[in-house]
C-alpha positions as a Markdown table, in Angstrom:
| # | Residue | x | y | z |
|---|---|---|---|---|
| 1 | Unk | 30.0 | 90.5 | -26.3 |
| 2 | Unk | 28.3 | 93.1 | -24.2 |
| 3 | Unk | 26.0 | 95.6 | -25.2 |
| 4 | Unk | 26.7 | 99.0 | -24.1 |
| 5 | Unk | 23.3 | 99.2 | -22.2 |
| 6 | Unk | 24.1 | 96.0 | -20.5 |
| 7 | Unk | 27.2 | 97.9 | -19.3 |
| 8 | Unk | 25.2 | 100.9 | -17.6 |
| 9 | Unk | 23.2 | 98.8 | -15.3 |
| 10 | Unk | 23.9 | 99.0 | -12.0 |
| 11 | Unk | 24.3 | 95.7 | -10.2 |
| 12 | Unk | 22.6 | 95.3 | -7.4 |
| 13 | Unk | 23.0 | 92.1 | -5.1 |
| 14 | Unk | 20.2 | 91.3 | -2.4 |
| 15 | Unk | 20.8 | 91.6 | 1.2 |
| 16 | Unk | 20.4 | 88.5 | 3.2 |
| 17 | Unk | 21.3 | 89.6 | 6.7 |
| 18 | Unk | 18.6 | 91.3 | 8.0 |
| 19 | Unk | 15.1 | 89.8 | 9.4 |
| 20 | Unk | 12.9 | 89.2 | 6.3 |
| 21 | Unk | 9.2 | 90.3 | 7.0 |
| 22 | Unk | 6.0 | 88.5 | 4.9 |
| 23 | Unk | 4.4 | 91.0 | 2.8 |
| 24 | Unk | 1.2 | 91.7 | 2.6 |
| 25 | Unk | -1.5 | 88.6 | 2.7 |
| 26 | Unk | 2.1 | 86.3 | 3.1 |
| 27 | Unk | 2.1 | 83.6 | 6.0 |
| 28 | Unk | 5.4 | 84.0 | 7.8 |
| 29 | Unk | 7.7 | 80.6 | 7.8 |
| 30 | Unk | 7.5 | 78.4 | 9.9 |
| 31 | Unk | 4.0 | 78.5 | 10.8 |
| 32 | Unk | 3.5 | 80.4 | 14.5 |
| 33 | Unk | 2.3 | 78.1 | 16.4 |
| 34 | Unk | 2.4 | 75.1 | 14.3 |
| 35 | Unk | 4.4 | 71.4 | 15.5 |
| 36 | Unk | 6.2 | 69.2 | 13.0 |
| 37 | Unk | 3.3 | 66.5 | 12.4 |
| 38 | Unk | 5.7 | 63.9 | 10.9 |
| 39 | Unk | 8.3 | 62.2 | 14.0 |
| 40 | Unk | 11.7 | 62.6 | 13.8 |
| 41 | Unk | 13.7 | 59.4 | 12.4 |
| 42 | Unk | 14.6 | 57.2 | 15.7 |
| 43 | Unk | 17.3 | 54.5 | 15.8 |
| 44 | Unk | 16.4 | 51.6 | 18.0 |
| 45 | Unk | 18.8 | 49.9 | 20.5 |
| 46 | Unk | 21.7 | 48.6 | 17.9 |
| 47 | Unk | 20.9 | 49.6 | 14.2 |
| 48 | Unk | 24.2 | 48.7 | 12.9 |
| 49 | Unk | 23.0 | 45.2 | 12.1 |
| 50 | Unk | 19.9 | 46.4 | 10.2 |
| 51 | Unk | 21.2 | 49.2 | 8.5 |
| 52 | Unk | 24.3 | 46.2 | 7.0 |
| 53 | Unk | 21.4 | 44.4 | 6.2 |
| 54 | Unk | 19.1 | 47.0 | 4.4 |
| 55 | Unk | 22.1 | 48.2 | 2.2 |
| 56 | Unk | 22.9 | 44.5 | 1.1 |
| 57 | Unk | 19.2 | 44.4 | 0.0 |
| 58 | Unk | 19.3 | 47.9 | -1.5 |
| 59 | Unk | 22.6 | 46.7 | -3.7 |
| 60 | Unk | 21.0 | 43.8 | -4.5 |
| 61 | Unk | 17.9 | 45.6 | -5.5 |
| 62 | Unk | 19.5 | 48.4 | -7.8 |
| 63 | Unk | 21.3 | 45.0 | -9.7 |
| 64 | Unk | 17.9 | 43.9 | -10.5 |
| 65 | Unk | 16.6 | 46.8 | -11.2 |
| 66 | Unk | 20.0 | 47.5 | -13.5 |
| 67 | Unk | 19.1 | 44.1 | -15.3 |
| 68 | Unk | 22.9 | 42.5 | -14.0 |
| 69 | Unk | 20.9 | 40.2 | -11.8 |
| 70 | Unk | 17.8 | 37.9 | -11.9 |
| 71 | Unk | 14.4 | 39.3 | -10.1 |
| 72 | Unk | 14.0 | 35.3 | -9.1 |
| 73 | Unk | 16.9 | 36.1 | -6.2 |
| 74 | Unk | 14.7 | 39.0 | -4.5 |
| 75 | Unk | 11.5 | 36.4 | -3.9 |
| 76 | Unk | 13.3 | 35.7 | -0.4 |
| 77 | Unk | 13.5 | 38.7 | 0.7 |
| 78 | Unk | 10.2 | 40.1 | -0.5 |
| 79 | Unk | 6.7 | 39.8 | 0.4 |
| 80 | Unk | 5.0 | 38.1 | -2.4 |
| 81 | Unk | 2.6 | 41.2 | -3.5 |
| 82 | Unk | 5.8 | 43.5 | -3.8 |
| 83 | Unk | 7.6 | 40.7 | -5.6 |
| 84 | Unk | 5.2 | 40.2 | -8.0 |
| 85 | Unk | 4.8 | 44.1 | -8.2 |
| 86 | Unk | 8.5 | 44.3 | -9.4 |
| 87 | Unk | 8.6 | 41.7 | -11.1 |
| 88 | Unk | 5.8 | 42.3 | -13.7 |
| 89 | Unk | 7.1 | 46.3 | -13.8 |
| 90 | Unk | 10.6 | 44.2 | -15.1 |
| 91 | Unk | 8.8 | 42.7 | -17.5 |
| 92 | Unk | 6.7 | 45.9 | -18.9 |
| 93 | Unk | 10.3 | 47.2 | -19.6 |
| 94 | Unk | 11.7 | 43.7 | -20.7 |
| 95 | Unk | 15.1 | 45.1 | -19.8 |
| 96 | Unk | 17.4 | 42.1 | -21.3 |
| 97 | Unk | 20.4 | 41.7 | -19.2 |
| 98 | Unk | 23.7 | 43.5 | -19.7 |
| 99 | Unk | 27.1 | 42.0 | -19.3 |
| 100 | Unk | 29.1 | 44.5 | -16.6 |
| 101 | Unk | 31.7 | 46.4 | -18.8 |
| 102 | Unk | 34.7 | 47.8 | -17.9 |
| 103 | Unk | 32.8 | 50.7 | -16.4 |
| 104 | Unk | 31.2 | 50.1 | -13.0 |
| 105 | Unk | 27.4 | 48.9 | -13.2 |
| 106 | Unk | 24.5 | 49.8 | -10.6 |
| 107 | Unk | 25.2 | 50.9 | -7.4 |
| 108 | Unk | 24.2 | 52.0 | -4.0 |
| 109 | Unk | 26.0 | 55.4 | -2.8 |
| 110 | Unk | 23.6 | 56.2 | 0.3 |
| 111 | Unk | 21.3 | 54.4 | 2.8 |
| 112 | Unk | 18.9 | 56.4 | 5.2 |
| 113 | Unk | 17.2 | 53.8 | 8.0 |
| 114 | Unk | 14.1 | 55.2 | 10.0 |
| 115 | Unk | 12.8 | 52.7 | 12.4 |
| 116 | Unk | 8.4 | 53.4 | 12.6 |
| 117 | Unk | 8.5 | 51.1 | 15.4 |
| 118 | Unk | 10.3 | 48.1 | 17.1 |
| 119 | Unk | 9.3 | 46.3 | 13.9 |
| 120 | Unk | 9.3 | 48.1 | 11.0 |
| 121 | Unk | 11.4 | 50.2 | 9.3 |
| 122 | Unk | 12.1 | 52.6 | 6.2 |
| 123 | Unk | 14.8 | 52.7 | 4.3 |
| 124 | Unk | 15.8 | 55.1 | 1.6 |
| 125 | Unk | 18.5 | 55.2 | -1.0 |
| 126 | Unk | 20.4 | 57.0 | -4.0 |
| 127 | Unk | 21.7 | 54.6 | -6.1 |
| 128 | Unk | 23.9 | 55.7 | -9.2 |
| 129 | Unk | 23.7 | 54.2 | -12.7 |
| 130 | Unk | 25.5 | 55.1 | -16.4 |
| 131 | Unk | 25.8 | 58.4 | -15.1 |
| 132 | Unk | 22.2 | 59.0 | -13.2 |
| 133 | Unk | 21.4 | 58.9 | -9.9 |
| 134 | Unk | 17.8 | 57.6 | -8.7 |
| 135 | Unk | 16.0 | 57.5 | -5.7 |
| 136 | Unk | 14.8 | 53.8 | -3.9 |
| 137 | Unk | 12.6 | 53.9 | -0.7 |
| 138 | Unk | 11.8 | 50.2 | 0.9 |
| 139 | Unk | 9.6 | 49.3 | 4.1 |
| 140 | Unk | 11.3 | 46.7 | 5.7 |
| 141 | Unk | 8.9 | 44.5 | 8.7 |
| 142 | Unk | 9.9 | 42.1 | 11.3 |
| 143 | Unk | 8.1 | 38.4 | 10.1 |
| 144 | Unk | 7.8 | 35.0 | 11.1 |
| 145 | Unk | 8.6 | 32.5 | 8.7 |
| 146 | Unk | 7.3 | 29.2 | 8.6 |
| 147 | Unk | 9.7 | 28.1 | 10.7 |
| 148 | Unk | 9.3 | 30.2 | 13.2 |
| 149 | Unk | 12.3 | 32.7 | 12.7 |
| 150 | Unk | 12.3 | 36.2 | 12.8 |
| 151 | Unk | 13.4 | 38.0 | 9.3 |
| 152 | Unk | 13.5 | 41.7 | 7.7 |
| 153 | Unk | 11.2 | 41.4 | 4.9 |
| 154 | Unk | 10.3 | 44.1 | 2.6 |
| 155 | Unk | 6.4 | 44.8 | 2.2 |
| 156 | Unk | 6.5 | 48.0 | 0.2 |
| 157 | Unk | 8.9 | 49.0 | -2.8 |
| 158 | Unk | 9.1 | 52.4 | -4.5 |
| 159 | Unk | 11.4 | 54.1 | -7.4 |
| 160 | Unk | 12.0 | 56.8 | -9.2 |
């Protein structure tokens, strides 16, 4: 119920067409004279295949992370430093693993690839669980293997 005071007072909306000046001791945005320090995000020749890739990995990640699937599956894919990084923050939590129910478990909704050069690349992602979405940024490098082949491998892991 409204008051009878609340009913006198004028509304008044803000205007949002005309060119805003700084007050006083204000800096005006964007900086005169000031150049974007960060490079924009560059796709290399054909991304396609590595952005497929990164979003398997990411899916695969937020099922680990979800408890639906054992960390021991992401040791391929990982550096061992960041493998051992997630897998002892696993443990802190000692997240037992949950049988899917009828509702869908972790997943991926969005993947973001921005190549740093010919052989590195970062990727970040939303995933979505029970309800809450989470954020998942992964630096993926070009390696050599023992073998001698050339894989994706991811040295650094972040979430929130």
């Amino acid at each position: 119920m409204k008051s009878a005071t609340a009913l006198s007072v004028p509304i008044v909306r803000p205007s949002f067409t005309g060119v805003v000046e700084p007050s006083p001791g204000q800096i005006p945005l964007p900086f005169p004279g000031m150049t974007s320090v960060l490079p924009a995000p560059v796709e290399r020749g054909d991304a396609k295949p590595l952005r497929d890739r990164s979003a398997r990995f990411m899916q695969a990640l937020v099922e680990v992370l979800s408890g639906e699937r054992p960390v021991r599956q992401m040791g391929p894919w990982m550096a061992p430093h960041v493998y051992e990084q997630l897998s002892t923050r696993l443990a802190a939590h000692a997240r037992t693993p949950r049988r899917p129910t009828a509702a869908r478990g972790a997943r991926i909704v969005s993947v973001h690839v921005a190549m740093v050069h010919d052989e590195a690349a970062e990727i970040a992602g939303r995933m979505v669980h029970r309800g809450r979405s989470r954020a998942l940024a992964v630096r993926l490098e070009l390696q050599t293997t023992h073998r001698g082949d050339r894989v994706w491998r991811c040295t650094a892991l972040v979430w929130a």
